[in-house]
Structures are given as structure tokens and as C-alpha cells.
C-alpha positions in Angstrom: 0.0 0.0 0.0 1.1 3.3 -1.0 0.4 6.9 0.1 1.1 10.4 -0.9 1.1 13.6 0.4 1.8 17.2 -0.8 3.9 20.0 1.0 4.3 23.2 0.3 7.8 24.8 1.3 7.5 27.3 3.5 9.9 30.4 3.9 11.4 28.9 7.5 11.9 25.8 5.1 15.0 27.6 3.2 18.4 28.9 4.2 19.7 31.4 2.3 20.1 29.8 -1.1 16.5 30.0 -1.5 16.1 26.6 -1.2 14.7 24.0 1.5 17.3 22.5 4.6 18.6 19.5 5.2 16.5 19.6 8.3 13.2 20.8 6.8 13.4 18.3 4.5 14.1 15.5 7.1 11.1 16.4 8.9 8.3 16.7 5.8 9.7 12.8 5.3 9.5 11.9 8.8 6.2 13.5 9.2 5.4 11.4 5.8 5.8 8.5 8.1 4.0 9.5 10.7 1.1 10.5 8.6 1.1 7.6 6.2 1.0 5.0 9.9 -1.9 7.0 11.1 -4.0 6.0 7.9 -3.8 2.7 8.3 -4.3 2.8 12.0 -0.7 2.0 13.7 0.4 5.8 14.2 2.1 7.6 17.5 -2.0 7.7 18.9 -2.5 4.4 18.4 0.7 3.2 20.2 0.0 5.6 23.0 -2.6 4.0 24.2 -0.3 0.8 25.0 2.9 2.9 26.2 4.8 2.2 22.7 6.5 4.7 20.5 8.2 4.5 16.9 11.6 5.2 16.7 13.8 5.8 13.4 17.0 3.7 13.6 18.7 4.1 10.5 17.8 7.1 7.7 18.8 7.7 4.7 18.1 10.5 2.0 19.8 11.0 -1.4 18.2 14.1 -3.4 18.9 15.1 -7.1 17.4 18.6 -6.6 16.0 20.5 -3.7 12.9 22.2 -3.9 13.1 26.0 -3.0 11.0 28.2 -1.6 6.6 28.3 -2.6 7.3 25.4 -4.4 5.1 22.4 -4.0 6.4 18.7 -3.9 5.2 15.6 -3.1 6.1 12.9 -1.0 5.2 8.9 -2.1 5.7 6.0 0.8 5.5 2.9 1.3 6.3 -0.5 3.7 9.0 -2.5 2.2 9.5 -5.4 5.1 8.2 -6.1 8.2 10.4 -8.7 10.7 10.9 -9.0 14.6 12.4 -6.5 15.2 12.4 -3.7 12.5 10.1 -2.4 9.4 11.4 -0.6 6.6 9.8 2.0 4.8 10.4 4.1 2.2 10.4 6.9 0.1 9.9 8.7 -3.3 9.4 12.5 -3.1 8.4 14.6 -6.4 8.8 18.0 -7.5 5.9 20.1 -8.4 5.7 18.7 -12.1 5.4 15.1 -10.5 9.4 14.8 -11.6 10.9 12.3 -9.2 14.2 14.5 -7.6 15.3 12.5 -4.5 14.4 9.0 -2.6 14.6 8.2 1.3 14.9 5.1 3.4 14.5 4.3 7.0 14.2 1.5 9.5 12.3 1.9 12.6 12.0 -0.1 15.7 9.0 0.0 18.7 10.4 1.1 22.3 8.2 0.7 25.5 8.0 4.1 26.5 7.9 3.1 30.0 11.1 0.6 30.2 12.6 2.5 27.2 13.3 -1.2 25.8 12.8 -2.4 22.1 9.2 -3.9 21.8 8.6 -7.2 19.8 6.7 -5.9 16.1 5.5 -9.8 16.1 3.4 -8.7 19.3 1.9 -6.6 15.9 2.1 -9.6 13.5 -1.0 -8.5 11.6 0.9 -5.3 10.4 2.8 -7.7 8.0 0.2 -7.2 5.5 1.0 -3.5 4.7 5.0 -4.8 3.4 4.8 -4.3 -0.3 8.4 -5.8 -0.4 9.5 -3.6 -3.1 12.4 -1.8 -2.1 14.1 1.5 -3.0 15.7 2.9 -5.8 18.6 4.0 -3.9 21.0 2.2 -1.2 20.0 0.8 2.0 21.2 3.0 4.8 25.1 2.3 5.3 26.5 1.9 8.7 28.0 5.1 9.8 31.7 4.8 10.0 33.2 5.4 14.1 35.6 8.9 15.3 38.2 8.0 17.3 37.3 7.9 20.6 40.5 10.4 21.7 39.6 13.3 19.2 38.5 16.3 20.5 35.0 17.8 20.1 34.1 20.2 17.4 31.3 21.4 19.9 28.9 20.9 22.8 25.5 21.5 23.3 23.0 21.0 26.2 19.9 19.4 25.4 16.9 21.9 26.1 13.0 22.2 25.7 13.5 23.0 22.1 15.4 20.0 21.3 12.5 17.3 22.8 9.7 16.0 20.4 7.0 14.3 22.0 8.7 11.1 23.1 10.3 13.2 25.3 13.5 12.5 23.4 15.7 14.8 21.3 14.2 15.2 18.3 15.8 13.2 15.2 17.1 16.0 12.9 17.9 18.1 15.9 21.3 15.8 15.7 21.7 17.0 12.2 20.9 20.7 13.2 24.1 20.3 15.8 26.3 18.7 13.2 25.5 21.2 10.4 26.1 23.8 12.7 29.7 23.4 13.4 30.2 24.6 9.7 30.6 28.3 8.5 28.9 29.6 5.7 31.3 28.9 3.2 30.3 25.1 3.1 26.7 26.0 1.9 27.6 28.7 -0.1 30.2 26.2 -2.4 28.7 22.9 -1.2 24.9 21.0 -2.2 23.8 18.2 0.0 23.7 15.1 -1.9 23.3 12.3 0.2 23.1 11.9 4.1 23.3 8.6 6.4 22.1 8.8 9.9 22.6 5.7 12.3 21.2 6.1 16.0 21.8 4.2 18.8 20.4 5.6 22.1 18.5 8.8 22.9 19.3 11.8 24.1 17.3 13.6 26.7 16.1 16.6 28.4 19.1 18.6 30.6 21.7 15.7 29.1 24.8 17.3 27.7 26.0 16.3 24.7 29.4 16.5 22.6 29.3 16.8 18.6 32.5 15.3 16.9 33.3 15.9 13.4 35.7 14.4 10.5 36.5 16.0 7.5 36.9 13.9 3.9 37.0 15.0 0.1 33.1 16.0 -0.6 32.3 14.0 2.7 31.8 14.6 6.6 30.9 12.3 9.5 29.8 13.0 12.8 29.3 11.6 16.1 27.1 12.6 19.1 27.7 11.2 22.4 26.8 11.4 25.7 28.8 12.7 28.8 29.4 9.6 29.5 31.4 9.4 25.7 28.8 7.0 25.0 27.3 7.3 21.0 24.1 8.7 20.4 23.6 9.1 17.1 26.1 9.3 13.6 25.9 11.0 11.1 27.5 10.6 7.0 26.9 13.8 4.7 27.7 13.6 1.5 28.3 16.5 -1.2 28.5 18.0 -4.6 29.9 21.6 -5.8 27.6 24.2 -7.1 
């Protein structure tokens, strides 16, 4: 089963090249998500009635073109596969001529809100029925490569109000608003985002400080956020082209 939904990119959408962030973008397709689960009756609601929650563990987006600002696009999604212990569903989005210009990926999990522990999805079994099992056009999500544990942070950040969605977590492209933020404007001014790779392992939460870590390559960046405790939170893989 497939479903579509239009957005329309609003002016806190864009940055200034006039065209729609990394983070805006991340959340229309996350929102896709969360709209498309609702439909068929195993959204956020539903699983707040039993103490569950849907959590992203692994994201992926790889975009031809971004849309800018006014401009409609559309966002297609699907199921791909449903096991134990992870779904996978994906993504086509569309510019405003129904062009295809970027596809997205993402596993999720179920956590038990109250022992914050991975819930069984056969405990769901009769959500199998919405896996189309056709995959997408673009590569699973890669596992984000490590930073040494001894390099030094590129910056810190305590976790605030702002940062918490309604799992009371931090907020899944708040970890890409930390990362992108240890860059100056040069990057965005010479660079396009092609591709990004998020893997995350453990939340973050309210009043929890956090350290973002950084590693430069040709075209590419990764970053780590961890804990106080050094632990990983979350990595990131951004990937590039020149203007």
C-alpha cells in the first residue's frame, strides 16, 4: 500500500540559497511517516494507548534537486518489510511537475516508553500485511563509520526544551541541526547536499549534555554525538557536490 502527500515549502523551510534545509526536508519525510501510519491505524495515537513509541534507527536520503522556496512537492511512501524487530519503509518524493528528484529510506523499531526497551513488532504480527516488499531505488542505509574515541569535540551542546519531540527524546534532525552547525557559511555557499546517512543508537534527553565530533573527507563529513558519559548517540554521513 502506497500513500502520498503534498507539502508546500515554507519560507522557515529555506536557508539562504532559497532553497529547503537538510532539516526541513528530514522532517516533511519523517512527518510522511508519521502521517502515512496514522491512515492505516498504527500511528504515534494508536501506540500511545499501549505505552509504545516508533523510533527511526537508521535514515537515509539521497536528493537530485532540492525544492526552494513556494514550491510544492510531493512525497510517495511505502512498507518495504516487516520482521521481529524492524520495518522498513520508504520513500519517493516529487517536485511540483510530479518529476521524481530524491528518494529516502528508514528502518524503525518500537520502544516501550515506559522501560525504554525495544518492543517485539510480532506482538503486531497483523501489520505484515502493509509490506509491499519492493524496495528503494537507492542504497539501504550504510553503517555510519566510528571517530576515534581520543579526538576532540568540534562542539557541545545541552539538550533543552526546544530539542524534545514528543517522546520526550531529542528530536531526530535536531542531531543533524548540531552537526551542520559546526560549519561556517562557506560550506553552503560552495557545497549542495547530496546524500546523508544517519545511524542512532540511544536517545538523548532533556538537561543531558552532549558532545558533537566531526571528521572531515573529500566531498564527505561524518559525525558523532555522544553522551557525557562518551557513550554514541547518534552518527551521522553527509555527502556533497559543488555548485
Amino acid at each position: 500500500m502506497t500513500n502520498t502527500f503534498k507539502y508546500f515549502v515554507t519560507p522557515q523551510d529555506v536557508d539562504f540559497s532559497w532553497h529547503i534545509t537538510i532539516s526541513a526536508l528530514g522532517n516533511y519525510i519523517l512527518n510522511t511517516a508519521g502521517l502515512a501510519a496514522t491512515l492505516n491505524n498504527f500511528g504515534m495515537e494508536r501506540l500511545q494507548e499501549e505505552n509504545l513509541a516508533w523510533v527511526v534507527s537508521r535514515f537515509a536520503v539521497e536528493m537530485q534537486q532540492l525544492p526552494t522556496q513556494h514550491e510544492e512537492f510531493t512525497v510517495e511512501t511505502w512498507v518495504e518489510d516487516y520482521n521481529r524487530l524492524f520495518t522498513t519503509r520508504n520513500f519517493k518524493i516529487f517536485d511540483k511537475n510530479h518529476n521524481p528528484i530524491g528518494n529516502a529510506t528508514s528502518i524503525w523499531a518500537i520502544i516501550d516508553t515506559n522501560t525504554r526497551r525495544t518492543y517485539s513488532l510480532d506482538n503486531k504480527i497483523e501489520w505484515k500485511r502493509f509490506a509491499t516488499g519492493v524496495p528503494s531505488e537507492m542504497e539501504k542505509p550504510v553503517r555510519v563509520a566510528e571517530i576515534a574515541a581520543d579526538k576532540p569535540a568540534t562542539t557541545y551542546h545541552s539538550v533543552v526544551y526546544s530539542d524534545i519531540d514528543f517522546n520526550e527524546h531529542v528530536n531526530t534532525m535536531k542531531y543533524f541541526q548540531w552537526s551542520l552547525d559546526t560549519f561556517d557559511l562557506e560550506q553552503f555557499k560552495n557545497q549542495q547536499f547530496k546524500r546523508f546517512d544517519a545511524n542512532f543508537m540511544h536517545e538523548a534527553r532533556f538537561g543531558e549534555n552532549v558532545a558533537v565530533f566531526r571528521e572531515d573527507f573529500p566531498q564527505k563529513n561524518i559525525f558523532e554525538v555522544r553522551n557525557s558519559e562518551n557513550k554514541p548517540l547518534a552518527k551521522i554521513q553527509l555527502t556533497w557536490e559543488k555548485k
